[in-house]
N, C-alpha and C positions, 0 to 999 in steps of 0.2 A: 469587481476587483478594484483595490484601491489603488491609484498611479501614482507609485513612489517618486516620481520626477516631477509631480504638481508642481512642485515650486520654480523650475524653470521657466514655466508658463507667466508668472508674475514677475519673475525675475527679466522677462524678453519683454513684456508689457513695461517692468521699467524701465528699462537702456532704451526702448525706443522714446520714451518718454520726450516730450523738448523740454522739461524742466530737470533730466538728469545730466550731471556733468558729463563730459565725455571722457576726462581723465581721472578717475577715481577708481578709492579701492574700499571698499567694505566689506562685512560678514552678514547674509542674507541668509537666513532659516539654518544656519549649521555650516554654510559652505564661506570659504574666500573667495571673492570677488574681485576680479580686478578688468577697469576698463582704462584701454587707451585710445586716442586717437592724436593724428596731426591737424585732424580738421571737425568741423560740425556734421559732416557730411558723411561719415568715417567712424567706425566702434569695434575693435578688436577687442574681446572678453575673454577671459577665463577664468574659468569656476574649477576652485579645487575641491576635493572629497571630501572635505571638515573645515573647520576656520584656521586650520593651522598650514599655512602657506606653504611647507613643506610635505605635503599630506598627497601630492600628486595631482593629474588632474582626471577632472569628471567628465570635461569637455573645454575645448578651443576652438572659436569660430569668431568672424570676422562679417561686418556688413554694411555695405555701401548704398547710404539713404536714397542714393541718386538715381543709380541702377538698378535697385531691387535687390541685389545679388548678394547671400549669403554664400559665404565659404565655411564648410567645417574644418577646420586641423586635427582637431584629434575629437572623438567620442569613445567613451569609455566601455560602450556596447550599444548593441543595436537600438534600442528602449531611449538612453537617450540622444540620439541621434534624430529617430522618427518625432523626438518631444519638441527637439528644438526646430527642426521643421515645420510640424504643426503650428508653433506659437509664432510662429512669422507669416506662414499663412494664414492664420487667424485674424492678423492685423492688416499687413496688405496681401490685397487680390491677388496679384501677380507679381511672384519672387521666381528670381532660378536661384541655384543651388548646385554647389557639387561640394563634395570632400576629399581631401589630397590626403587623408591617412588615417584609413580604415581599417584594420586588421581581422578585426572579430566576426 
């Protein structure tokens, strides 16, 4: 089966990236992008449904290079929720993780 959320996978390969800004905002495979941070250390993202900024969001999560520690805010259902976890475990070993708002 083919994983409609591939691209989160490249999209978390590149925000952890050290050559991608930490505050910027792009259009990556169809979706809006946007990352902020206060510091290098620091990446709060959210990806909306389409490239159109008022389109809602797909997901909202947050993570701190230091700690490990991904936070979700919002996922749009379970699918990608387990994507964006995966693609951080993919990269580092040992991440924790929780979500503050999960409905689905």
């Amino acid at each position: 089966m083919r994983h409609v959320y591939k691209f989160l996978k490249r999209l978390i390969d590149r925000v952890t990236s050290v050559s991608q800004s930490p505050n910027d905002s792009f259009v990556y495979y169809g979706h809006s992008v946007t990352l902020q941070s206060g510091t290098r250390d620091y990446v709060a993202v959210t990806v909306c449904k389409s490239s159109d900024l008022y389109s809602g969001s797909l997901a909202e999560f947050n993570f701190d290079f230091w700690t490990k520690e991904l936070t979700i805010e919002y996922a749009d259902n379970e699918l990608v929720e387990k994507t964006v976890i995966q693609a951080f475990k993919s990269i580092y070993n040992h991440i924790t993780f929780r979500t503050t708002d999960y409905d689905n």
